[in-house]
N, C-alpha and C positions, 0 to 999 in steps of 0.2 A: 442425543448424540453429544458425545463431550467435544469440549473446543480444547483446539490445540494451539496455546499460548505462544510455543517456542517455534510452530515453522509458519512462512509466510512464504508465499508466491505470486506472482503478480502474471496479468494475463499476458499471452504473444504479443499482442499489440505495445503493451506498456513497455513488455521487456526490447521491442524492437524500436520502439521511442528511444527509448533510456542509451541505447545501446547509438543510436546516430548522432546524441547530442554530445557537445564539448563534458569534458569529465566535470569539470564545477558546477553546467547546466542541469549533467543529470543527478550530481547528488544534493542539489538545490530541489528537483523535482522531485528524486526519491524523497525527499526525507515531505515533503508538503502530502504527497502524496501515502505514505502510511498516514501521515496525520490524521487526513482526510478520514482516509480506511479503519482506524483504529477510535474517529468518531463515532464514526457509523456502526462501528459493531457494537461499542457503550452504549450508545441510544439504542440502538434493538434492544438490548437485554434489560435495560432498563425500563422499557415503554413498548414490551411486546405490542 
């Protein structure tokens, strides 16, 4: 299955997180939070 680079969605819960905190809190947490996500999928492909 090919991966798709350009779109990203984050699950209900995260998005209902994101959505109650102060605007600085959640793009403090969005942005940790792809980090995270965009580790995790380099280490998969890299270390199936």
């Amino acid at each position: 299955m090919p991966i798709d680079w350009m779109h990203f969605q984050t699950s209900r819960p995260i998005a209902q997180l994101l959505v109650a905190m102060s605007p600085e809190d959640a793009i403090i947490f969005f942005k940790k939070y792809v980090s995270l996500y965009t580790i995790t999928i380099v280490k998969n492909l890299w270390n199936p």
